[in-house]
N, C-alpha and C positions, 0 to 999 in steps of 0.2 A: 327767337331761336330759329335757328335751319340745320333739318335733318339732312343728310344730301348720302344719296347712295354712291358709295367707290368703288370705280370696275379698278379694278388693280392693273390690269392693262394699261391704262392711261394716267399718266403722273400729274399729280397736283400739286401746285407748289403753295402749300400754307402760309408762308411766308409774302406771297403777293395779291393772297383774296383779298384781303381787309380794302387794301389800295385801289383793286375793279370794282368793288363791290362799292367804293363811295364815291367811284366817278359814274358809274351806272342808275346808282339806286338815290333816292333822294335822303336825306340826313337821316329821315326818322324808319327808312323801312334800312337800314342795315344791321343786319344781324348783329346782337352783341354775343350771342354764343352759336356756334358750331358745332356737330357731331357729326360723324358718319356713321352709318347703318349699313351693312349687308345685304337689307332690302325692307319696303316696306312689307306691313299687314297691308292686304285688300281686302275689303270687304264685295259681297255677291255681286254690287255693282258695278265693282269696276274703283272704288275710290279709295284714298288712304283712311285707313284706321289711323286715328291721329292721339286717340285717347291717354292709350300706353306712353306715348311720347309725355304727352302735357301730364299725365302723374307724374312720370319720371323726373321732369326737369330737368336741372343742372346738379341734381344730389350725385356724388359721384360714387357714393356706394350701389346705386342701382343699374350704372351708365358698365356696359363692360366695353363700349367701342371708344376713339378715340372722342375726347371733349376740347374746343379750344374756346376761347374767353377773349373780346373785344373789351381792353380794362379803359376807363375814361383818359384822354388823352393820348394814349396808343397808335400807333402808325400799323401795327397789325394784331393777328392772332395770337394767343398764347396760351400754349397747354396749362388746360387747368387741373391744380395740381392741389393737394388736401391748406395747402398755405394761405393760397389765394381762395380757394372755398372757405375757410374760414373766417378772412377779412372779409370777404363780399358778406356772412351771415353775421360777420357783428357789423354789419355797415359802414366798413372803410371806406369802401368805394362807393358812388353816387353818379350812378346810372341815371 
């Protein structure tokens, strides 16, 4: 999963991460899900709080930003929605 903070200023087009992100990244570090956040936690040091994220997951009752989903086979992202959370938890899908 990849947290990625959204300046609203600057347009993202969701529709074409999936496609940079597996000419860039090697097969296995590509994100299968996506969020954006606001911002991170810091902790004194200077580093992300990462904690809150990995309890959260991909539950989408806890998530209130947006969540997108890398499904197997997929040319991109896809909002994940209570349909597809619920075949990924009975294991449709095989990640």
């Amino acid at each position: 999963m990849a947290a990625i903070v959204k300046d609203d200023q600057t347009p993202l087009d969701i529709s074409k991460l999936a496609g940079h992100l597996k000419t860039s990244l090697p097969k296995y570090a590509v994100p299968l899900f996506v969020r954006f956040v606001p911002d991170f936690e810091w902790t004194a040091t200077h580093k992300i709080k990462k904690t809150n994220l990995k309890n959260q997951g991909f539950d989408l009752s806890q998530i209130k930003e947006g969540m997108y989903v890398l499904l197997p086979g997929s040319e991109k992202y896809e909002t994940l929605n209570d349909d597809i959370y619920s075949n990924i938890a009975a294991g449709k899908y095989k990640f």
